[in-house]
N, C-alpha and C positions, 0 to 999 in steps of 0.2 A: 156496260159492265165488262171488263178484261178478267178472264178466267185462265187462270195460270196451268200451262200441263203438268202433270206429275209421273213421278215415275207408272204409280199406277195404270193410270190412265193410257200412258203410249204402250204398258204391256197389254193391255185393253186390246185396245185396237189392234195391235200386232197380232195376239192368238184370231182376234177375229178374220180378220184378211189371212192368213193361213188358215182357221178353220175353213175359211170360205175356197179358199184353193186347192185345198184336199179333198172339200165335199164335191167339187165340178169335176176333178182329177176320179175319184172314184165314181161317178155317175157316167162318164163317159167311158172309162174302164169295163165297166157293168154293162152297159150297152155293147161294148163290143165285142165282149167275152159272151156275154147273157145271149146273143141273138146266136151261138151256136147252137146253143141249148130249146132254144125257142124253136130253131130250126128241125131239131133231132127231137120233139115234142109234137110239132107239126105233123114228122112223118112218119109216127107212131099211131098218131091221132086219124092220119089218113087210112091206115094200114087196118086199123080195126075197124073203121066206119067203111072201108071197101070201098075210099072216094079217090076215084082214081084222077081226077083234077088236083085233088089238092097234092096228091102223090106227088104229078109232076112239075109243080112245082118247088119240090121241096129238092130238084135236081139240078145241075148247069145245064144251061141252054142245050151244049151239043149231045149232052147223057139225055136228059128230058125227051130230047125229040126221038132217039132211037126205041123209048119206053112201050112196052105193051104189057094190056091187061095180064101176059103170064105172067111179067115182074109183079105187081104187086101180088098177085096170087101168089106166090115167091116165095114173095116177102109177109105173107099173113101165116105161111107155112111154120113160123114163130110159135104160131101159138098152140102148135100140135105138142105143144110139152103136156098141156091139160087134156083131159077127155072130152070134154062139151064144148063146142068151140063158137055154139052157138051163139051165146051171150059174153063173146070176147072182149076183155079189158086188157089195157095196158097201160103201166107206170111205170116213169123212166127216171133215173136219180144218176146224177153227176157225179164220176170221180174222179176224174183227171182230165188233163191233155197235153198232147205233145207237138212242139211245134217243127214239122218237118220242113221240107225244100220250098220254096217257091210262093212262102205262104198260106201253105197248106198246114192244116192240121188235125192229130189224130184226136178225138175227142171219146171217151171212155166211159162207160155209165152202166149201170146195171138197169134190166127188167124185172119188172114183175108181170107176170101175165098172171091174168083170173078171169075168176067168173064168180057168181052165187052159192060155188060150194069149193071149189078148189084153187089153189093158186101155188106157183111157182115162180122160182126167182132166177132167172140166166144173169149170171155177172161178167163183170167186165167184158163186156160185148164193146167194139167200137166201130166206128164211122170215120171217113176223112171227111174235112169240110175244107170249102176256100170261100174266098169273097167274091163275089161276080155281080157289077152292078151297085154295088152297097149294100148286098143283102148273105147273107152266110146259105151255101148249098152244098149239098153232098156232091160230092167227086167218085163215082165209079173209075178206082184206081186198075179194075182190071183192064177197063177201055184206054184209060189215059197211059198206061204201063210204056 
């Protein structure tokens, strides 16, 4: 049986192979944009659970290894907006970023820090990240200055 194309049909296919190309185009977009976020979520996550393993890895190799427990104590010092700091939480929400020198970039997001009765919001707080390895890490730009 010889089935004739139609116009139809080859716009068919058309949108489909471009839907199909926009969807991998944004999935790999997402991934590479998404793992800043992931990254600056990680070491939040670290920050309040006081794990200071996971802290350093959320740094580049040459920041990571200079790290000690008073950084993250530092960096929990965050959460002194609240009075209880005992049952610390934190939620990090994306608003921007900017892509600076060298493939770095500054990535922008607001906190909320809580607990079971209070909670506060620090906005636009940022971080620089780079790529190191294939995986997105904070850059201590005071050290790299």
């Amino acid at each position: 049986m010889n089935k004739k194309m139609t116009a139809g049909k080859a716009a068919g296919i058309v949108f489909c192979i471009l839907a199909l190309v926009c969807t991998v185009f944004l999935i790999l977009l997402n991934s590479y944009f998404g793992g800043q976020m992931k990254t600056i979520n990680k070491f939040f996550t670290a920050v309040e659970r006081n794990d200071f393993n996971s802290y350093k890895t959320c740094f580049s190799g040459s920041d990571a290894e200079d790290l000690t427990e008073a950084d993250i104590e530092e960096d929990r010092r965050i959460g002194e907006v609240i009075e209880d700091t005992e049952d610390l939480r934190m939620d990090v929400s994306f608003k921007g970023r900017e892509k600076l020198e060298n493939g770095k970039y500054s990535v922008t997001f607001d906190i909320v820090v809580y607990n079971d009765s209070e909670k506060e919001t620090l906005k636009n707080v940022s971080r620089v990240l780079a790529r190191e390895n294939g995986k997105w890490v904070i850059v201590d730009e005071d050290k790299n200055s």
